[in-house]
C-alpha positions as a Python dict, from the first residue, in 0.01 Angstrom:
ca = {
    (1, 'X'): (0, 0, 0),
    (2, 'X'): (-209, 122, -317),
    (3, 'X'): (-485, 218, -90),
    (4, 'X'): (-281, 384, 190),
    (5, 'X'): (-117, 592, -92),
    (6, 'X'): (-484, 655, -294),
    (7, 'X'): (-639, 804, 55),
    (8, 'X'): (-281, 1067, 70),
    (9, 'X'): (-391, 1197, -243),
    (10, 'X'): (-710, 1208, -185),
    (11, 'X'): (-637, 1397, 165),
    (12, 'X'): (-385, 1639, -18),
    (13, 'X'): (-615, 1725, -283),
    (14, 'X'): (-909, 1807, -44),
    (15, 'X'): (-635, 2022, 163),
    (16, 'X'): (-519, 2203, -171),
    (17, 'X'): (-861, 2247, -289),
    (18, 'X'): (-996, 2383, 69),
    (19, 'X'): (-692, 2605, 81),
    (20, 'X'): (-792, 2753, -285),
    (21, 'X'): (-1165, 2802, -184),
    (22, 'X'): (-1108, 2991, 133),
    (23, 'X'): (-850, 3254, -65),
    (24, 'X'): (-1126, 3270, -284),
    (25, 'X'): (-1382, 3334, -94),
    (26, 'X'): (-1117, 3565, 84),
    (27, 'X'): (-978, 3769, -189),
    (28, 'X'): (-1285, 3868, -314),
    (29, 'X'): (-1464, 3945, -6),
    (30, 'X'): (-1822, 4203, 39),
    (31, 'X'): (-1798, 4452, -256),
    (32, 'X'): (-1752, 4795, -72),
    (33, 'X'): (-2016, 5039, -70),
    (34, 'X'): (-1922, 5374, -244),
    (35, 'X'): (-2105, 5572, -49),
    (36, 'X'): (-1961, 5391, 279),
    (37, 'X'): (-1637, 5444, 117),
    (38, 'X'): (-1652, 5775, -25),
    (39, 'X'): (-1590, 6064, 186),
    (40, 'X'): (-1905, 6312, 206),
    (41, 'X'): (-1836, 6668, 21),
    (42, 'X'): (-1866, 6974, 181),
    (43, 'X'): (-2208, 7105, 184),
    (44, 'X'): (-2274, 7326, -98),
    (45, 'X'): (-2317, 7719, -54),
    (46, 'X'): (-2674, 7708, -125),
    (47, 'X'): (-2856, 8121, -65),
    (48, 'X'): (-3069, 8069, 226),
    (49, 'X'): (-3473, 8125, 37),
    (50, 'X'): (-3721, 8211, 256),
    (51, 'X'): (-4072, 8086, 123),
    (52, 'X'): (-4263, 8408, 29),
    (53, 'X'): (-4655, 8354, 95),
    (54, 'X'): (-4873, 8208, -154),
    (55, 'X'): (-5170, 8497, -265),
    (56, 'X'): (-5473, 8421, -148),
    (57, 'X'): (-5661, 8199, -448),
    (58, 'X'): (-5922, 8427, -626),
    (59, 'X'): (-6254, 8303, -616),
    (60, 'X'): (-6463, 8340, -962),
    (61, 'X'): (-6840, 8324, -938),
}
């Protein structure tokens, strides 16, 4: 009877312990990316630059 009652707790304890682990595991879960999360911002009004021409390098003798 001692060892029928020793194996309950034992069984009980494993489900308890189980049960903790997988809220655990559950609750905390993969950490969420901000920029997954984050809605992107409106592009910024940037002035269109046009690249002016570099001057041709003077040559020194």
């Amino acid at each position: 009877m001692h060892l029928a009652s020793s194996s309950r707790a034992k069984v009980a304890a494993l489900a308890v312990a189980n049960a903790i682990a997988i809220g655990v595991t559950g609750a905390q879960g993969p950490a969420p990316s901000p920029l997954m999360s984050a809605p992107s911002p409106p592009p910024a009004e940037v002035p269109m630059v046009t690249p002016q021409p570099s001057p041709a390098p003077q040559l020194t003798k």
